[in-house]
SEPA-210389 format. One record per residue (C-alpha): y, z, x. Coordinates in pm, 1 decimal, m for minus. Layout:
+----------+----------+----------+
:       c2 :       c3 :       c1 :
+----------+----------+----------+
:        Y :        Z :        X :
...
+----------+----------+----------+
END
This chain:
+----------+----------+----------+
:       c2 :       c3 :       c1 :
+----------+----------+----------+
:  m4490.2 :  m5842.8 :  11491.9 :
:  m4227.5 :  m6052.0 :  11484.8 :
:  m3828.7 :  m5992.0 :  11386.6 :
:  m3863.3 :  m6175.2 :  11059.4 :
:  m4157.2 :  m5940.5 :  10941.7 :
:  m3965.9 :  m5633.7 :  11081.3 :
:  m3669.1 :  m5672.1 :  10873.6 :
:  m3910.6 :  m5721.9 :  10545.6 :
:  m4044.5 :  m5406.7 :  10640.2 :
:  m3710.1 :  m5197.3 :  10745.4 :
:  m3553.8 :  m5365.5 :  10409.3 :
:  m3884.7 :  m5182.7 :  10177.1 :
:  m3877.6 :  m4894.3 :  10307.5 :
:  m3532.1 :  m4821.3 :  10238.2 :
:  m3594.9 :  m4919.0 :   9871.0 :
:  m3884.3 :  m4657.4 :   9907.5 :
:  m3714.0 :  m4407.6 :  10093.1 :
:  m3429.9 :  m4394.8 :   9859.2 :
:  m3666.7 :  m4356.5 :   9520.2 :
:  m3784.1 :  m3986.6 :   9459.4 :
:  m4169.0 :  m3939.8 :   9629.9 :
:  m4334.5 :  m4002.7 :   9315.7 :
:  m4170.8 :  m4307.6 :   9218.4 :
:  m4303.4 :  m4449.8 :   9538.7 :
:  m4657.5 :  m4489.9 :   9523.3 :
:  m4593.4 :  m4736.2 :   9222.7 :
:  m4275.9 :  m4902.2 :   9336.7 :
:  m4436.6 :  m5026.8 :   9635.8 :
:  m4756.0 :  m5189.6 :   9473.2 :
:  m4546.8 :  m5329.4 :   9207.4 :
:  m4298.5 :  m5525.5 :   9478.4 :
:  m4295.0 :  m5883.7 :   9426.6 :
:  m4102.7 :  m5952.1 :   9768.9 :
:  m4402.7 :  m5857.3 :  10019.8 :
:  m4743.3 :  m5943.0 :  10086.7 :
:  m5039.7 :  m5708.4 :  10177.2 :
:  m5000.3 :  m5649.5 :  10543.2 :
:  m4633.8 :  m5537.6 :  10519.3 :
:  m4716.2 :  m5304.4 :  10207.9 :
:  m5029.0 :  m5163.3 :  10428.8 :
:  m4732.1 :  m5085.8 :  10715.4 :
:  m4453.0 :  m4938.5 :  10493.6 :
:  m4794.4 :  m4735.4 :  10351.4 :
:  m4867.2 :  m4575.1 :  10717.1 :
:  m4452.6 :  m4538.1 :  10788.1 :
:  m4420.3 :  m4316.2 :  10502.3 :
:  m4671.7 :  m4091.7 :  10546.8 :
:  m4568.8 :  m4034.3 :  10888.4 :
:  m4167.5 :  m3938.6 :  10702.5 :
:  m4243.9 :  m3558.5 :  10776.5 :
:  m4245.3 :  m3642.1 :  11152.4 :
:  m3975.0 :  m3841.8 :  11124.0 :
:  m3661.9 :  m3672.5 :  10969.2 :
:  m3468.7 :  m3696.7 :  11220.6 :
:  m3492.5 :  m4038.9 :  11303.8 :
:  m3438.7 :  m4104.3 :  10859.8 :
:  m3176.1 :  m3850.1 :  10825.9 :
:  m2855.0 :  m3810.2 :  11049.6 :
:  m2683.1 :  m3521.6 :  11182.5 :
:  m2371.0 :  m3386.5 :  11018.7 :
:  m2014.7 :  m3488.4 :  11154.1 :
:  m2198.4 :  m3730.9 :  11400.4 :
:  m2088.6 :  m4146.6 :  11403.3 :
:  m2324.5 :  m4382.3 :  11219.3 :
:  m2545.1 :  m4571.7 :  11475.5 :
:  m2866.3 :  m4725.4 :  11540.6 :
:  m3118.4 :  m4645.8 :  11421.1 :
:  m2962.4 :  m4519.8 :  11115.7 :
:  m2777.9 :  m4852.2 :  11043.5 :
:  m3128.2 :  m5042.0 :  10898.8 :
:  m3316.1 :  m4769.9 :  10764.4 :
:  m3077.6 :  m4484.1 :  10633.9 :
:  m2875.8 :  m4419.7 :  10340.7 :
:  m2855.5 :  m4068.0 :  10387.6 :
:  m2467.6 :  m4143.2 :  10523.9 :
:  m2313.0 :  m3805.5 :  10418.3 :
:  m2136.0 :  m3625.5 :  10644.2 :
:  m2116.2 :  m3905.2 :  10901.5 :
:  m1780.0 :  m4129.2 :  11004.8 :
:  m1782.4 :  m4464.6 :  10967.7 :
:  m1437.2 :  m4587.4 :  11146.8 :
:  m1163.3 :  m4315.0 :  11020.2 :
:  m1345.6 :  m4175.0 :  10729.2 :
:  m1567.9 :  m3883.8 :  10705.7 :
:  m1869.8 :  m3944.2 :  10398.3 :
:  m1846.6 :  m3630.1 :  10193.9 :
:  m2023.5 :  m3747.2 :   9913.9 :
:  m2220.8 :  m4011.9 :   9713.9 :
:  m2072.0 :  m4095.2 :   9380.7 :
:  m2148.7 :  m4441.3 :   9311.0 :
:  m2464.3 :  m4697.8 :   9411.3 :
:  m2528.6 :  m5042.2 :   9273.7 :
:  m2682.6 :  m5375.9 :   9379.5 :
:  m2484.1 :  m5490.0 :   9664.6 :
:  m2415.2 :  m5080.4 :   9822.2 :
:  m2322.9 :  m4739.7 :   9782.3 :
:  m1990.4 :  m4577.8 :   9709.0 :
:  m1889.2 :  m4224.1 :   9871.7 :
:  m1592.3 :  m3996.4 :   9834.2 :
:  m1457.3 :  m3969.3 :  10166.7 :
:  m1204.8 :  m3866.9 :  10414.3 :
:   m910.8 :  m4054.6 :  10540.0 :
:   m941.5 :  m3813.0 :  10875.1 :
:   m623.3 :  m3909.5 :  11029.4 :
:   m387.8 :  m3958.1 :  10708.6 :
:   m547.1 :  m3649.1 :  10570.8 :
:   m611.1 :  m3799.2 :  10236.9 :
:   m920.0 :  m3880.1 :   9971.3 :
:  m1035.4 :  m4246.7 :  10008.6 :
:  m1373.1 :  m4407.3 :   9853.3 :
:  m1620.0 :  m4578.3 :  10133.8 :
:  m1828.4 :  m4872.5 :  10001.7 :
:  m2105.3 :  m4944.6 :  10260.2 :
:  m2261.2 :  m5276.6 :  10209.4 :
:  m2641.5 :  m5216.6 :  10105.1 :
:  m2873.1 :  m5204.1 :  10415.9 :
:  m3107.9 :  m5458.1 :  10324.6 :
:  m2817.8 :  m5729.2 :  10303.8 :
:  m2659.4 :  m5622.1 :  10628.7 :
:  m2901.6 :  m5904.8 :  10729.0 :
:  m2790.6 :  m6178.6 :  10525.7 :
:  m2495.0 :  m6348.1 :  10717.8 :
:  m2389.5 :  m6471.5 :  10358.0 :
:  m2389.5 :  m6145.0 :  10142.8 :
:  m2215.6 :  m6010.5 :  10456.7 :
:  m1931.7 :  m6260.3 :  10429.3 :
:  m1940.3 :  m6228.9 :  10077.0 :
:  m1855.1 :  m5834.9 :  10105.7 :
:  m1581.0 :  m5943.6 :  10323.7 :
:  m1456.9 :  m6178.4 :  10127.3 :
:  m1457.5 :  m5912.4 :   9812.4 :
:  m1234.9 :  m5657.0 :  10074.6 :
:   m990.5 :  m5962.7 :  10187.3 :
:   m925.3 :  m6112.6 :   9804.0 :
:   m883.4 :  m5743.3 :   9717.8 :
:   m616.8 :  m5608.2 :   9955.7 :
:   m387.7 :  m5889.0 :   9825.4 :
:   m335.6 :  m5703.3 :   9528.3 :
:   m119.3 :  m5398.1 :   9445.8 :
:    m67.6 :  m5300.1 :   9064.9 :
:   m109.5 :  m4996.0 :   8888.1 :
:   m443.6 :  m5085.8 :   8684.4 :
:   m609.2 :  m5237.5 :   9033.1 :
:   m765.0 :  m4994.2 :   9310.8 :
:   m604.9 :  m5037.9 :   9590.6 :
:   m782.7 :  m5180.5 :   9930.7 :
:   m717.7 :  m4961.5 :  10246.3 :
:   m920.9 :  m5138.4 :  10538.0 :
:  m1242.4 :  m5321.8 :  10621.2 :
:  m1489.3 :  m5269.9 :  10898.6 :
:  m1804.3 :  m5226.7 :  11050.2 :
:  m1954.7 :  m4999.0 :  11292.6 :
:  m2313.3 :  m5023.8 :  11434.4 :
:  m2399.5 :  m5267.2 :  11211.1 :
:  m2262.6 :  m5026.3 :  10882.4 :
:  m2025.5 :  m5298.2 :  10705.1 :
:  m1818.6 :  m5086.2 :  10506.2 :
:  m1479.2 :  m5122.8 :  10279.4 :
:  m1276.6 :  m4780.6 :  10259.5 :
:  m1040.6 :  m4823.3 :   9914.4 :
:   m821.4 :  m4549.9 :   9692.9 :
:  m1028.8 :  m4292.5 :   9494.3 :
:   m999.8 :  m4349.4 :   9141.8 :
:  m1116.9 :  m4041.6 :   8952.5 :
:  m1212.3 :  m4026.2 :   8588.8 :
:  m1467.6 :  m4254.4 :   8388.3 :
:  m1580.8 :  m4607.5 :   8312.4 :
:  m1524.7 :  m4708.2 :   7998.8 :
:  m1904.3 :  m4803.3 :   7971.9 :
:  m1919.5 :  m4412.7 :   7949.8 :
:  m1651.5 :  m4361.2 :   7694.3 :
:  m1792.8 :  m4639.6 :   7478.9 :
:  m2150.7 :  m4505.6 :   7501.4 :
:  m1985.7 :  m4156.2 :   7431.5 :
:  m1787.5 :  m4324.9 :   7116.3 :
:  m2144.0 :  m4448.4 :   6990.0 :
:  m2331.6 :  m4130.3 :   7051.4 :
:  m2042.5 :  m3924.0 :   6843.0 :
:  m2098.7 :  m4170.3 :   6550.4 :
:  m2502.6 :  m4071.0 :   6512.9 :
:  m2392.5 :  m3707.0 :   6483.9 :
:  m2200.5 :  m3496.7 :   6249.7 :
:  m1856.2 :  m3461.3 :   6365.7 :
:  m1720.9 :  m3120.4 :   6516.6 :
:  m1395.0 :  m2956.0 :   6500.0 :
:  m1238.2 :  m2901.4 :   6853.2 :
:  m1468.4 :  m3176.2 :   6999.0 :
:  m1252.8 :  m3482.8 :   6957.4 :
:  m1245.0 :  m3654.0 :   7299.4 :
:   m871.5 :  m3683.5 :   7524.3 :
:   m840.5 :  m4059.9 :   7475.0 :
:  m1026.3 :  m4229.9 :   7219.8 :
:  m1049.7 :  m4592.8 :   7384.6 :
:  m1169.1 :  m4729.9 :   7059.6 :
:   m861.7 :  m4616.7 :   6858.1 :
:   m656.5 :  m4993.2 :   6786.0 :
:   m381.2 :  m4901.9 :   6915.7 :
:   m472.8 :  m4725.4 :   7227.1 :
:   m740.9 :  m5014.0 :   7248.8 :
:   m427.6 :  m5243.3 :   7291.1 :
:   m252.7 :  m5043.7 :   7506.9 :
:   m508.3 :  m5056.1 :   7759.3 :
:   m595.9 :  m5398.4 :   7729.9 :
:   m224.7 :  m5480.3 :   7764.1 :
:   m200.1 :  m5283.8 :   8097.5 :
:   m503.2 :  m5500.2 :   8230.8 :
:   m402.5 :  m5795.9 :   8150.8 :
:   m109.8 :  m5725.1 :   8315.2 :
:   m333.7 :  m5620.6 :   8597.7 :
:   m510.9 :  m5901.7 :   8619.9 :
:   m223.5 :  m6186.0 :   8584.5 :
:   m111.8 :  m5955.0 :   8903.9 :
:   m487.3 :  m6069.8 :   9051.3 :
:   m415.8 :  m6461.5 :   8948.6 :
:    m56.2 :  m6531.7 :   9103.8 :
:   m211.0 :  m6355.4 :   9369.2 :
:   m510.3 :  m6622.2 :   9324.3 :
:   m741.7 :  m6426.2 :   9307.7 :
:  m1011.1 :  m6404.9 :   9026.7 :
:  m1180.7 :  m6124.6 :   8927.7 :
:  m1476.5 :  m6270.7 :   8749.0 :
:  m1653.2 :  m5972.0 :   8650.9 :
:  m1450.4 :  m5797.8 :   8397.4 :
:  m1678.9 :  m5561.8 :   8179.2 :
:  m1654.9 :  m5165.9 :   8065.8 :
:  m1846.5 :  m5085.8 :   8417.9 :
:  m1580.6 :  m5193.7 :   8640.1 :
:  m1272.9 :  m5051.5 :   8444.4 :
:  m1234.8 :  m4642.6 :   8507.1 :
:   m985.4 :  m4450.6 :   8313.0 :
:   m784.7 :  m4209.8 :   8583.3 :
:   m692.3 :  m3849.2 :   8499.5 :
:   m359.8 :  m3993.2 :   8353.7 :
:   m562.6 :  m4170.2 :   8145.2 :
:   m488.1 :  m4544.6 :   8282.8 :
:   m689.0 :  m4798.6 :   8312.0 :
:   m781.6 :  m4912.4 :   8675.3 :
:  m1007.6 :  m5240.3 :   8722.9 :
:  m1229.5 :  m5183.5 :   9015.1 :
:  m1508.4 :  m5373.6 :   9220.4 :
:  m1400.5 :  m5744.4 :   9311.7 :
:  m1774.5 :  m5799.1 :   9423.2 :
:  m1759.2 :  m6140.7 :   9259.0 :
:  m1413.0 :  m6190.4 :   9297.8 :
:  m1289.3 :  m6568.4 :   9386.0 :
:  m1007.3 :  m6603.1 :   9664.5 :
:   m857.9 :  m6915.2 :   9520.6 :
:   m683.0 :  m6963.5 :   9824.1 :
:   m998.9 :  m6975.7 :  10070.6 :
:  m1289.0 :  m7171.1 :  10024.6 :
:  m1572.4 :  m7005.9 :   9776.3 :
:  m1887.2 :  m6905.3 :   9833.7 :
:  m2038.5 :  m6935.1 :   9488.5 :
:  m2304.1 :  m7262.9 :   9512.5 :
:  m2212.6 :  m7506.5 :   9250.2 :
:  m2442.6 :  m7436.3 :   8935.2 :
:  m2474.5 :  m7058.9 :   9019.3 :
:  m2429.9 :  m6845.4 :   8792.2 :
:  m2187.9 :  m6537.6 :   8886.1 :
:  m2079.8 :  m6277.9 :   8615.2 :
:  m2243.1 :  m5994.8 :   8377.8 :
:  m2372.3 :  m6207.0 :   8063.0 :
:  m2239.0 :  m6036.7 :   7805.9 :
:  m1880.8 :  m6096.7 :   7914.7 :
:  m1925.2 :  m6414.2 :   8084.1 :
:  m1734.9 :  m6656.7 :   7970.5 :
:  m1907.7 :  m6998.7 :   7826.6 :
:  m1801.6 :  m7231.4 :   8147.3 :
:  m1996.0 :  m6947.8 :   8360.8 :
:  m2244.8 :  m6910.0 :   8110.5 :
:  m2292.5 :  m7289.7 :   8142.8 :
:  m2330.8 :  m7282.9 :   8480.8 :
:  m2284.5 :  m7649.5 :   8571.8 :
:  m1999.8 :  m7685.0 :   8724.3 :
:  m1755.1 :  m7602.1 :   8499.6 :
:  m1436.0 :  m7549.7 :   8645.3 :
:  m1327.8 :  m7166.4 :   8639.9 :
:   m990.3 :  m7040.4 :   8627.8 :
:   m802.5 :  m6747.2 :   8516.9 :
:   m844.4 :  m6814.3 :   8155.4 :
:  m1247.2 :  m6674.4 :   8215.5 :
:  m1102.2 :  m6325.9 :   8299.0 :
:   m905.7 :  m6341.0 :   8004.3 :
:  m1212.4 :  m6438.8 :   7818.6 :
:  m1397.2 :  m6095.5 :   7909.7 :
:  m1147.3 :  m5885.6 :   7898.0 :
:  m1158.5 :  m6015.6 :   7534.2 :
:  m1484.6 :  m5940.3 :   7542.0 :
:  m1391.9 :  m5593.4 :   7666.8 :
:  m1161.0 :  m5534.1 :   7398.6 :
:  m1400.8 :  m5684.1 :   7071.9 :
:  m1628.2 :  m5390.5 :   7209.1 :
:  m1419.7 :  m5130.7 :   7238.5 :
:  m1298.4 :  m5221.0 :   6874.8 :
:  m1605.7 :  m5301.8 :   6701.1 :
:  m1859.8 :  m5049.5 :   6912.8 :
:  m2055.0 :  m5423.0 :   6978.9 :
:  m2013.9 :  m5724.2 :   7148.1 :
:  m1945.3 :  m6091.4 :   7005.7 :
:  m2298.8 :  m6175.0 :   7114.6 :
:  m2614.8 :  m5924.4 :   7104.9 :
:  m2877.8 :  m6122.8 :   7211.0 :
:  m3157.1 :  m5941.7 :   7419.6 :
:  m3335.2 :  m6232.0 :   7582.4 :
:  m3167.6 :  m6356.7 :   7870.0 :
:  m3186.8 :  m6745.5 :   7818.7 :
:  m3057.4 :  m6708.3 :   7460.7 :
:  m2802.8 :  m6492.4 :   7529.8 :
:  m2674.0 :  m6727.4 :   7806.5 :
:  m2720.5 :  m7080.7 :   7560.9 :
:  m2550.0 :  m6822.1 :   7237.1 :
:  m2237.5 :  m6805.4 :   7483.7 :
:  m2175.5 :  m7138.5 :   7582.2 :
:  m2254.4 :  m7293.6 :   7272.4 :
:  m2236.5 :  m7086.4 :   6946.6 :
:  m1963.6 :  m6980.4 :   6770.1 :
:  m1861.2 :  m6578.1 :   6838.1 :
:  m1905.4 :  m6324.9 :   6541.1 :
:  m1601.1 :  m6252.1 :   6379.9 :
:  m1414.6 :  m5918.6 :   6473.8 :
:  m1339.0 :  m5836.4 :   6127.3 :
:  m1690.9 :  m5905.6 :   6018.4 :
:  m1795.9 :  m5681.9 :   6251.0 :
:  m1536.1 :  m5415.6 :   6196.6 :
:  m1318.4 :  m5492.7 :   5867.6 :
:  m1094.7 :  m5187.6 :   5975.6 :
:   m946.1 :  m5365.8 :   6262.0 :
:   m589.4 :  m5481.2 :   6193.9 :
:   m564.4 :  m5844.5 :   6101.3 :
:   m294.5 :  m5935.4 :   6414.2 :
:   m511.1 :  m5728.2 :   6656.0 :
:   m795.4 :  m5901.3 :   6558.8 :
:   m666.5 :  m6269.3 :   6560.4 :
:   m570.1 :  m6161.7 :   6954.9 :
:   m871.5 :  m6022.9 :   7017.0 :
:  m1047.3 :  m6377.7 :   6915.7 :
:   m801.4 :  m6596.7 :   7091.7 :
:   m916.4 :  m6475.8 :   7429.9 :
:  m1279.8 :  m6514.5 :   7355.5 :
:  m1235.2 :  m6876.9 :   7209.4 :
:  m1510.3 :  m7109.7 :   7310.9 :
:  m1282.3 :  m7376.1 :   7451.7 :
:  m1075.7 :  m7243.7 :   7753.2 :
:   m759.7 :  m7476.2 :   7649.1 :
:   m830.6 :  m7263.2 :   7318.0 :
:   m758.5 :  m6928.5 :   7500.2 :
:   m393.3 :  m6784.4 :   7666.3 :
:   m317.6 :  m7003.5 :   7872.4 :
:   m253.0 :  m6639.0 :   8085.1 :
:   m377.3 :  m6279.8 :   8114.5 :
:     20.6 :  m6220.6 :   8097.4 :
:     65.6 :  m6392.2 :   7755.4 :
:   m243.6 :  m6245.3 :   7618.8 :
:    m37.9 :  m5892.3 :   7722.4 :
:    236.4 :  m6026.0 :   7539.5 :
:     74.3 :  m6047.2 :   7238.5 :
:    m69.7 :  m5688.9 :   7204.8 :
:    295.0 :  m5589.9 :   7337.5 :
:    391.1 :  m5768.3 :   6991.0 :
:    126.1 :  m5583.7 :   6764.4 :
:    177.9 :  m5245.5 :   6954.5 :
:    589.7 :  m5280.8 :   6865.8 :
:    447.9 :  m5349.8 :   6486.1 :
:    533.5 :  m5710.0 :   6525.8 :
:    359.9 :  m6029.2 :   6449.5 :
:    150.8 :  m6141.7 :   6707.1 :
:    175.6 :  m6526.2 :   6811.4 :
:   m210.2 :  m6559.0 :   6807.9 :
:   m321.8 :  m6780.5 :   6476.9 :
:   m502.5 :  m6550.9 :   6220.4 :
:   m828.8 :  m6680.6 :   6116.7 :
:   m869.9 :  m6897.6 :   5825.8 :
:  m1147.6 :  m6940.5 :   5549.6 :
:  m1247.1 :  m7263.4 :   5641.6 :
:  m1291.0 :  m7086.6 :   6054.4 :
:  m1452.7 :  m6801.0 :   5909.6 :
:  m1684.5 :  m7007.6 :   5718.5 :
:  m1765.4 :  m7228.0 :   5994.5 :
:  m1869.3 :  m6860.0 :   6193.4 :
:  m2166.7 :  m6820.2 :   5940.4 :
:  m2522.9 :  m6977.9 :   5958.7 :
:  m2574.3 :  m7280.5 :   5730.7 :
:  m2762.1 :  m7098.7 :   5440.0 :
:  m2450.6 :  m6805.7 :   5437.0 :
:  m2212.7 :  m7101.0 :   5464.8 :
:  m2341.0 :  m7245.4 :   5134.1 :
:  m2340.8 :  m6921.9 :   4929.5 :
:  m2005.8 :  m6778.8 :   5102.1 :
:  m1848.4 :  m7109.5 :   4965.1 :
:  m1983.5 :  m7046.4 :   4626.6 :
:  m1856.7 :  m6754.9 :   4597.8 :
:  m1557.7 :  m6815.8 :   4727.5 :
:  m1471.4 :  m7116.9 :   4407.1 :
:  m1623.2 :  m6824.9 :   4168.1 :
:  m1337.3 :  m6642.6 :   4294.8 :
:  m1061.6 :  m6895.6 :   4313.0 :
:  m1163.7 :  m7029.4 :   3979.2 :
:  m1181.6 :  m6671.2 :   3857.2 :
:   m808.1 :  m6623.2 :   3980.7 :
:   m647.9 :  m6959.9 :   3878.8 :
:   m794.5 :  m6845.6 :   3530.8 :
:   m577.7 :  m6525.2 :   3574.6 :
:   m290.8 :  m6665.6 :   3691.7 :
:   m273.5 :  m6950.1 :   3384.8 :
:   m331.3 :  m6637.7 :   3107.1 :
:    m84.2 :  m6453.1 :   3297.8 :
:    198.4 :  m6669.5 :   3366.3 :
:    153.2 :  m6897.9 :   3050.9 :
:    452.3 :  m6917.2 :   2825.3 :
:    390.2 :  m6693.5 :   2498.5 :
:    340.4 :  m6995.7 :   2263.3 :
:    122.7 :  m7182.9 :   2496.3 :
:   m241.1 :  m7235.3 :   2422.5 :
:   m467.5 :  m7004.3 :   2606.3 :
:   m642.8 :  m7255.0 :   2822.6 :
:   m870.7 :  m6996.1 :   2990.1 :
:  m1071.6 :  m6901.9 :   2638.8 :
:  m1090.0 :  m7301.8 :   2522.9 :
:  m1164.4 :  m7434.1 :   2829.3 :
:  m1545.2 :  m7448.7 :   2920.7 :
:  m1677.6 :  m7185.8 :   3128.0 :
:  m1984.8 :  m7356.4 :   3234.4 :
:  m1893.7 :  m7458.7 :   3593.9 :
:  m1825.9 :  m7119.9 :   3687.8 :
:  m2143.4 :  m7002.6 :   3490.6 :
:  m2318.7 :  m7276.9 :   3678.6 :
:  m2180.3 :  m7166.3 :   4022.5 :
:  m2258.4 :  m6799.2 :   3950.1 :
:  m2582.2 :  m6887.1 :   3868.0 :
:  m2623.1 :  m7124.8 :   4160.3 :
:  m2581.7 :  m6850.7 :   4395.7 :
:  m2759.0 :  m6632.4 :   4231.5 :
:  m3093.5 :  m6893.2 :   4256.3 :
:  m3037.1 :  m6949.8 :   4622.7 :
:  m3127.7 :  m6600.2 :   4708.2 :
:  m3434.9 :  m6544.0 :   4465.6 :
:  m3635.7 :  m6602.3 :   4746.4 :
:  m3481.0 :  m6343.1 :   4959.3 :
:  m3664.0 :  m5983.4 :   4933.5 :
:  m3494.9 :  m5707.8 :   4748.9 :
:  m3302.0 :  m5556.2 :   5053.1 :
:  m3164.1 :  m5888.8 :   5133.1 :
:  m3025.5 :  m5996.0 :   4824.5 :
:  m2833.8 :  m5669.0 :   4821.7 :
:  m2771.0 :  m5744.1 :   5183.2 :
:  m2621.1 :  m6072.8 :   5097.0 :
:  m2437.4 :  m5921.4 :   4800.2 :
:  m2287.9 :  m5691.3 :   5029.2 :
:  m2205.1 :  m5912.4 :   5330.5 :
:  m1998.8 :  m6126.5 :   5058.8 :
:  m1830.7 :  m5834.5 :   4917.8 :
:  m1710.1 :  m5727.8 :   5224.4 :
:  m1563.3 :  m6092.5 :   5346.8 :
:  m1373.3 :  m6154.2 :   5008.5 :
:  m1183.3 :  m5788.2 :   5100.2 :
:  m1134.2 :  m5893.5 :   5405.7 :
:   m972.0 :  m6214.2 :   5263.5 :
:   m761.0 :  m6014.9 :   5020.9 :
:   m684.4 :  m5811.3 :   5319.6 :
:   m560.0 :  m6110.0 :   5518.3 :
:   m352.3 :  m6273.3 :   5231.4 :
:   m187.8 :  m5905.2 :   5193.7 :
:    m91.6 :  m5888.3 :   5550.9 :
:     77.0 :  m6206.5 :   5567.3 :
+----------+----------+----------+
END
């Protein structure tokens, strides 16, 4: 058999061999990666595990070596360089995270070894370097810090600070869950991260974090609830610079790759075609970061893939007040600045974007522009364009009529009973016709969606 066909085999079976033993079975007829043969052999390897323990699992307190660096995972309790594995606590696509020990410094450290299967690939390798190198650069309070690279018997591994607490992915999810359940008393969690104002707060400390990450050039590029944990002094720290750009080294991302999460990509990476990419796309998702933690969704919902991508780069983002008419009108017209579609649209830095929310948190007015009618209007579908603006001249004609019979001198003629109502009869009606062939649910639907934006509109005017 040759080396090429021995790695595709080495590289199933540790997808197998990490799945629980009934998972197996299917997994491995399901894999698109492998023809028959190799199946057939990962088949006959497996059922020959029993005998083989102690070539699959290592020995406690030993040194990770061959053969365990391409087919184990089971890494607890070894040392990898100065660090003993104690635990697992973390595993995603490109490795697995433990809770280790710093043996000679004597303190807790977090191991990520690169995923076995990539150990292989010379460029996910130097891509896991890269990720260590752009992040031990950076020291700030709301970025883990980096404490060495390395690799031992072919284990590539990147030993960092131990951040304890949760992702905000958790604490969102959490938020959601409390929402679909009556509340109860002495239940009400230690940080509410959807809360405005502590929703500004730590957005403001990572933005600060990451204009750290830019004059350090470095990009993050994969901002998103995931990668942002909330310590025990309930900080924010932005973690995992897996797709992080070293500005000041050449990258490794192809032109017309795609490298983000979707749903907090920004449109140039959603585009994907060769759209420069600069710091203003981190501010960009953490704007998406903070829409979600204020509205419990994000600007753009869509499920399938390809339309989610072409929604980003090309519509227009739902409105943060539409979504959430409770969010304060300066938060909100921050909060939509850093997702604008055009990047000269956006801060021009993470650091004035922190600015801003330093402004609304100290009860001032925030230098971001607050959306207008015409913007808002432009944010709706065609048909919802049509009858928003209808009812928006009912309404204006409705309160110039006030205003006349109100401010009119007492001997003036009372314009607003001579003058002929039909227009706004006509209008009224107009709208009315437009949705006749709506159901039931959706006229009231409509009704209600219109309600709610002319209160947000007299909500706006008030605030100004």
């Amino acid at each position: 058999m040759n080396s090429g066909r021995w790695r595709e085999i080495k590289a199933l079976l540790g997808e197998l061999i990490d799945r629980p033993p009934e998972q197996r079975e299917r997994f491995l007829a399901e894999y698109p990666h492998a023809d028959t043969d190799i199946k057939i052999e990962v088949a006959k390897l497996l059922d020959r595990m029993p005998d083989l323990q102690e070539f699959l699992e290592p020995p406690l307190t030993t040194t990770i070596g061959p053969p365990l660096r391409t087919i184990s995972l089971a890494f607890t309790g070894c040392l990898i360089g100065d660090y003993e594995l104690v635990d697992e606590i973390g595993r995603g696509a490109s490795g697995t995270v433990y809770r280790a020990k710093h043996v000679s410094l004597g303190r807790a450290a977090a191991v990520k070894i690169l995923a076995h299967h990539l150990c292989a690939s010379e460029h996910a390798r130097e891509r896991f370097r890269r990720e260590a190198e752009a992040a031990s650069k950076l020291r700030h309070e709301a970025v883990v810090s980096i404490y060495s690279f390395g690799e031992q018997s072919g284990a590539f591994y990147i030993a960092m600070e131990l951040v304890t607490g949760r992702n905000l992915r958790d604490l969102i999810s959490d938020r959601i869950a409390s929402n679909s359940r009556p509340a109860e008393t002495g239940t009400a969690p230690a940080l509410d991260v959807c809360d405005p104002r502590v929703a500004a707060r730590l957005a403001e400390t990572l933005a600060r974090g990451l204009h750290h990450c830019h004059e350090s050039r470095v990009l993050h590029r994969d901002v998103k609830p995931e990668n942002i944990v909330i310590d025990e002094q309930l900080q924010p720290r932005l973690i995992d610079f897996g797709l992080a750009k070293d500005c000041a080294l050449n990258g490794l991302t192809k032109t017309g790759a795609i490298s983000g999460t979707p749903h907090y990509m920004s449109p140039e990476q959603a585009r994907a075609i060769g759209s420069p990419v600069d710091r203003r796309t981190d501010v960009y998702s953490l704007g998406v970061v903070l829409f979600e933690l204020l509205a419990l969704k994000r600007p753009f919902e869509a499920t399938v893939p390809g339309d989610l991508m072409h929604a980003i780069g090309h519509d227009d983002p739902l409105q943060l007040r539409v979504a959430n008419p409770e969010v304060p009108v300066d938060l909100a017209a921050v909060c939509m600045k850093a997702i604008a579609k055009r990047p000269k649209d956006r801060y021009p830095t993470a650091a004035a974007m922190a600015d801003d929310l330093r402004l609304f948190l100290g009860g001032k007015r925030t230098r971001a522009p607050r959306t207008h009618a015409a913007r808002k209007l432009h944010a709706l579908s065609g048909r919802q364009r049509l009858l928003a603006t209808g009812v928006l001249l009912i309404a204006g004609l409705a309160y110039f009529s006030d205003a006349l019979s109100i401010h009119a001198p007492a001997n003036a003629v009372d314009t607003t009973r001579v003058a002929n109502p039909s227009p706004i009869r006509e209008m009224r009606e107009g709208f009315e016709q437009s949705i006749q062939g709506e159901s039931e649910s959706d006229q009231l639907k409509h009704r209600e969606n219109f309600n709610n934006y002319l209160k947000q509109r007299i909500r706006d005017n008030e605030g100004r």
